[in-house]
C-alpha positions in Angstrom: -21.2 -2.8 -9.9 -20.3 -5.5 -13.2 -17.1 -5.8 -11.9 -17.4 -6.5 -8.0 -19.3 -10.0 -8.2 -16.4 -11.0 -10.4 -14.1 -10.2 -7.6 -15.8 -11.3 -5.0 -16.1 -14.8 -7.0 -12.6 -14.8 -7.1 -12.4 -14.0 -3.3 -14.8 -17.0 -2.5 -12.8 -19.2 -5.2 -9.7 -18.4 -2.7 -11.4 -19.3 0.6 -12.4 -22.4 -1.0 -8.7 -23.7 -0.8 -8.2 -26.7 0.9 -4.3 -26.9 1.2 -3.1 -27.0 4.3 0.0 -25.6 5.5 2.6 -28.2 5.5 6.0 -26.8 4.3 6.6 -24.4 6.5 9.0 -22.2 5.5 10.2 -18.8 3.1 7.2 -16.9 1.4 8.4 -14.3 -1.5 6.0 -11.9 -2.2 7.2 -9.4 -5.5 5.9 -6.2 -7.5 3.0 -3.9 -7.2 3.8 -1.0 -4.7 0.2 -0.3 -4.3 -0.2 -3.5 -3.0 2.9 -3.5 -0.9 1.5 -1.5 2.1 -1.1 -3.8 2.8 0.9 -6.8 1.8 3.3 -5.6 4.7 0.9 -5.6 7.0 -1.2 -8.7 6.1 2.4 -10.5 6.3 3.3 -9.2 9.5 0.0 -10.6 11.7 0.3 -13.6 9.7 3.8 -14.0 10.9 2.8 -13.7 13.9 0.2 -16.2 13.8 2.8 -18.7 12.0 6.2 -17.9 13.6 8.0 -20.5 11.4 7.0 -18.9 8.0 9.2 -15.9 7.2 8.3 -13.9 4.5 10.1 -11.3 2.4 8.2 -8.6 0.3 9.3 -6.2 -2.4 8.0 -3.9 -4.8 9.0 -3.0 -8.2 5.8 -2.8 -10.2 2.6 -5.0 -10.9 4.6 -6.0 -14.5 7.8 -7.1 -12.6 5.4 -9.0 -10.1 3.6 -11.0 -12.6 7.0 -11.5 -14.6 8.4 -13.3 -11.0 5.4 -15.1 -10.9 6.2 -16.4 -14.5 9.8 -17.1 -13.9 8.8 -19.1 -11.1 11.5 -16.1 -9.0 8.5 -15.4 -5.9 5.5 -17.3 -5.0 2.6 -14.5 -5.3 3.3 -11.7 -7.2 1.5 -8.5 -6.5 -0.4 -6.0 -9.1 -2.9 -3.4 -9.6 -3.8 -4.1 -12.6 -5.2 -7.8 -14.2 -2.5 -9.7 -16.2 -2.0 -8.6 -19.6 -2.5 -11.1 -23.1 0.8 -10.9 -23.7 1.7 -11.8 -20.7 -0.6 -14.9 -20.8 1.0 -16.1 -24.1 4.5 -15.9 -22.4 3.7 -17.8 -19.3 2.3 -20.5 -21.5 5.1 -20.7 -23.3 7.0 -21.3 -20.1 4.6 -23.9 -18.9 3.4 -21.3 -16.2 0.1 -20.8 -15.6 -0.8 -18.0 -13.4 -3.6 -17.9 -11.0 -5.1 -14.5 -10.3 -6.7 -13.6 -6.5 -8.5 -10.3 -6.4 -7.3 -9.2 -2.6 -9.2 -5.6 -2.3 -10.2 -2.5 -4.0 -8.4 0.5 -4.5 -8.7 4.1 -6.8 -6.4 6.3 -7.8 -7.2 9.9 -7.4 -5.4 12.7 -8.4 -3.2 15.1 -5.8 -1.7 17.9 -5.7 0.3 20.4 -3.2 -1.9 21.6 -0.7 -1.4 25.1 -1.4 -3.1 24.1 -4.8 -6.7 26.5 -4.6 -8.4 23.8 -6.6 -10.7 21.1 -5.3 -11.9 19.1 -8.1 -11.1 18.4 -11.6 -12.5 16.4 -14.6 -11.7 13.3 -16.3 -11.7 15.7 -19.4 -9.3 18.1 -18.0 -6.7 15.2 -16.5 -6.4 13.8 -20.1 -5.3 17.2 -21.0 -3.0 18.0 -18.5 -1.7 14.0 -19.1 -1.4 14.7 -23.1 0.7 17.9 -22.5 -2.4 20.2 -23.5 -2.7 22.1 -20.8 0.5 23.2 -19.2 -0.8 25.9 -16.6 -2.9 25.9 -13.6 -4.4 29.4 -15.1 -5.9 27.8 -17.8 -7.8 25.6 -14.8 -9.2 28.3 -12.4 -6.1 28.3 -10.4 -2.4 30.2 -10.6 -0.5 31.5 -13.3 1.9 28.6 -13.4 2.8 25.7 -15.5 1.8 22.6 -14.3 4.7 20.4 -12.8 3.1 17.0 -14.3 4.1 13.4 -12.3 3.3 9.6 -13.5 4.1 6.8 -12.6 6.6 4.4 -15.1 5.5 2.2 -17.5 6.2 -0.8 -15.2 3.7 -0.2 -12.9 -0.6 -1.6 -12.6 -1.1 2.1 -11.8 0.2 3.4 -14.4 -1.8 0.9 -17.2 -5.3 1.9 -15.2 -4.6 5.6 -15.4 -3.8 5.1 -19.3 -6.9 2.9 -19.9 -9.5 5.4 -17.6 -8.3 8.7 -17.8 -6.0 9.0 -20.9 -8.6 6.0 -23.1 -5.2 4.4 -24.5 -3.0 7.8 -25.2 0.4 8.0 -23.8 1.8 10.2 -21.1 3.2 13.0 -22.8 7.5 13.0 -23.0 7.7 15.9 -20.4 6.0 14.0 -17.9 8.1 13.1 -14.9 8.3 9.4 -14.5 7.9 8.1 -11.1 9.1 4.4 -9.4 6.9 4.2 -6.6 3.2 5.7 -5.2 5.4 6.8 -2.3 7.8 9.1 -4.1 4.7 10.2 -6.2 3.5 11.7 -2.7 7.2 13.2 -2.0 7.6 14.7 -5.3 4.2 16.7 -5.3 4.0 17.1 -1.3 7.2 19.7 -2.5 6.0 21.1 -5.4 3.5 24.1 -5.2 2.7 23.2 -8.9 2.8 19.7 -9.3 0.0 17.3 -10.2 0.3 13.7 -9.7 -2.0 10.2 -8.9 -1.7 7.7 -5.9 -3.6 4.8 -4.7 -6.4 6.0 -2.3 -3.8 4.0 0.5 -1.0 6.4 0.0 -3.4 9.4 0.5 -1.7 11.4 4.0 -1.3 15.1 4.7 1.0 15.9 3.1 -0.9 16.0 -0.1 -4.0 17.1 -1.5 -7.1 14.9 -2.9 -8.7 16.4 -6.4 -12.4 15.2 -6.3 -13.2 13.9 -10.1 -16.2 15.1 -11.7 -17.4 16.3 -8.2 -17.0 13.0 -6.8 -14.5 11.9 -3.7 -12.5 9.2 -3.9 -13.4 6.7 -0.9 -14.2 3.1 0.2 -17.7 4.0 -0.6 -17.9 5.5 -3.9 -15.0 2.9 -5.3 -17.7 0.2 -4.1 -20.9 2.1 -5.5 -19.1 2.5 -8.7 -19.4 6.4 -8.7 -15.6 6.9 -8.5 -14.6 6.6 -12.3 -11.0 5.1 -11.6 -11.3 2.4 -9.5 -10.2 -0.9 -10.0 -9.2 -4.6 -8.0 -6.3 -5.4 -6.6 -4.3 -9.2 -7.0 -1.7 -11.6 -5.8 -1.1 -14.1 -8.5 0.2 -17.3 -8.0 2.1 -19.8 -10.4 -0.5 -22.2 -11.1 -2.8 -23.4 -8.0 -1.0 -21.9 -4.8 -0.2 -25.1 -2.3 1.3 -25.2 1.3 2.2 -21.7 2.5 1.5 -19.9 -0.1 -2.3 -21.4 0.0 -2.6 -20.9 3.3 -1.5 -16.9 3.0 -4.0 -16.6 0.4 -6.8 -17.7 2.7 -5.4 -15.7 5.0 -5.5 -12.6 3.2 -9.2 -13.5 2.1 -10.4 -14.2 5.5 -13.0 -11.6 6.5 -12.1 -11.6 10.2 -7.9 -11.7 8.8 -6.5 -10.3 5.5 -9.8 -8.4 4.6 -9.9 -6.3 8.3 -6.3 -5.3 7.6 -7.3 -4.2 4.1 -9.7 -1.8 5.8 -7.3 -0.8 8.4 -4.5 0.1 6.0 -6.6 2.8 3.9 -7.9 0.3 1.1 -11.3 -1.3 0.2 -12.1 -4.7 1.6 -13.8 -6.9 -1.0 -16.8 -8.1 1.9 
């Protein structure tokens, strides 16, 4: 896959730091809520390895992320998505220069309730359903009902890769119910019989139900073979080259026998 040596150069890139950690201390970790799960848990062994570093994470969205990283307000910021132009220009401006770290794979499939009768839908067919022109599940093979449709908000990496892959640059359409996080995605559609909505492949429990895509399954293996048409990298960005602790949790988190087993262990894709 075109994409995955560029990641995994940017992995390597990362393990090649040579900063020790020497100012022990606070970590503040900001924005994407995809990334938060394994953040969490990344942050939690490495605590454990480095009881005098506490670190504190929140979510809020990859754009809010990268903004904190820009601000100089955390010292990685978290997003599912790669940083935007316009977000270049303005950390330049601010004499900021952020420093991207692809951390794992992820896709984004689409789920439903699980009394849903489907099992697999096309790129084609989410567009429509995404653009408001196709409003009931009849009109798909399944119920006479209209379709209860859920997004993420505009603030979010998840929300930018679904627009770019599934809807080729068209906006959500207005009746489209806006969501904050991955999690209350799931929440949402786990109590709707007739809701449709789209989570990172880590979020994916019980409690909802996967869509294949074009007959494909979302998984480790066919985000890594490419098959899987909405897959994409996840970061940490850093403002400028990371030093001290910060440094050091980047290695950590790109450390095959670290970071990278927890990636796999907390339903994402490990870059090696």
């Amino acid at each position: 896959m075109k994409m995955k040596s560029m990641f995994v150069i940017g992995a390597v890139a990362g393990l090649m730091l040579g900063v020790p950690s020497v100012w022990a201390g606070n970590l503040v970790i900001k924005g994407s809520t995809t990334v938060l799960p394994v953040a969490q848990k990344v942050s939690e062994a490495y605590m454990k390895e480095k009881p005098d570093v506490r670190i504190s994470i929140s979510g809020g969205g990859s754009g809010n992320g990268i903004k904190a990283v820009i601000d100089g307000t955390t010292d990685i910021g978290n997003a599912s998505r790669f940083i935007k132009e316009k977000e270049v220009k303005l950390a330049v401006e601010k004499g900021a220069y952020p420093v991207p770290f692809a951390v794992a794979y992820d896709c984004i499939v689409p789920v439903v309730h699980p009394s849903n009768s489907l099992s697999d839908i096309t790129l084609e067919q989410l567009k429509a359903i995404y653009e408001g022109k196709v409003t009931n599940w009849k009109d798909l093979g399944g119920a006479d009902k209209e379709i209860a449709v859920f997004s993420r908000d505009t603030s979010s990496g998840t929300y930018e890769v679904w627009g770019e892959k599934v809807l080729l640059g068209a906006r959500v359409f207005p009746k489209a119910l806006l969501q904050a996080s991955n999690g209350v995605v799931v929440q949402a559609v786990s109590k709707n019989p007739n809701a449709i909505g789209y989570i990172g492949l880590g979020y994916l429990d019980d409690s909802t139900k996967m869509l294949s895509v074009g007959g494909v399954k979302g998984s480790a293996e066919t985000t890594l073979n490419g098959t899987f048409p909405i897959s994409r990298a996840l970061f940490m960005f850093t403002r400028g080259w990371p030093e001290g602790d910060t440094a050091d949790f980047i290695n950590y988190m790109l450390h095959p026998d670290k970071g990278q087993k927890l990636v796999g262990g907390a339903g994402y894709v490990p870059l090696y």
